[in-house]
C-alpha positions, 0 to 999 in steps of 0.5 A: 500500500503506498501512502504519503511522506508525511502521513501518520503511519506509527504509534508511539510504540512502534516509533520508539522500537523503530527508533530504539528509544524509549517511548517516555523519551518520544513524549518529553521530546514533544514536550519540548517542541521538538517534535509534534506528531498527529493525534487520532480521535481517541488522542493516541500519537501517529508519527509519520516517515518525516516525524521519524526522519526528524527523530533521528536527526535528534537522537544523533544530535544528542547522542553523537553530538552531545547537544543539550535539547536547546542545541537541537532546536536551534540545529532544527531550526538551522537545518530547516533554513539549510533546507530551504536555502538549498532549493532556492539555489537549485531553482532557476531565478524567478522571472523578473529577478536577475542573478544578482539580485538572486545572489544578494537574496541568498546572501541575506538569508545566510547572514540570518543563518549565521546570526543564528549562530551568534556570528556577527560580519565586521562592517568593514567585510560586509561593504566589500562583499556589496561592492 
């Protein structure tokens, strides 16, 4: 049966066995906001392909990595803006927006992903690269 990439496939259960973790770790990461996987009618917890894609990428950020749970938000976060930046890259330019325009757009959305990580440009280096 083929069904969607995000669709709610697993129980709590199901996703902790496949995850081989604890299913109390999948509620306190929920609690979090780390994750937040559809509810049934009766309130039990579906997590789709993506949710457990998603947990993965936690379990390895804590585990491989050693990050705190604020270290996997903002890795979250920064790999959704990755993300993005990456399709926005392989797409052709808009019509109506030139390369350089283009450029200057993706470079104003990775400044906002360094700033995310506490990098701050020295006025001096941003003048050059307008220029």
């Amino acid at each position: 049966m083929a069904t969607r990439y995000g669709e709610p496939l697993f129980v709590i259960s199901v996703a902790a066995r496949l995850l081989e973790m604890h299913p109390q770790t999948l509620r306190k990461y929920e609690r979090e906001g780390l994750i937040a996987p559809s509810r049934t009618s009766g309130n039990l917890r579906l997590y789709s392909d993506r949710d457990i894609e998603r947990l993965r990428q936690v379990k390895y950020l804590v585990e491989q990595r050693g990050l705190n749970l604020a270290g996997v938000q903002l890795a979250l976060e920064l790999t959704r803006r990755l993300r993005e930046l990456r399709a926005a890259v392989a797409e052709p330019a808009t019509a109506g927006q030139n390369g350089a325009e283009s450029g200057q757009a993706l470079a104003r959305e990775l400044d906002g992903v360094l700033a995310m990580l506490g990098f701050i440009e020295e006025p001096s280096s941003a003048a050059r690269r307008e220029r």
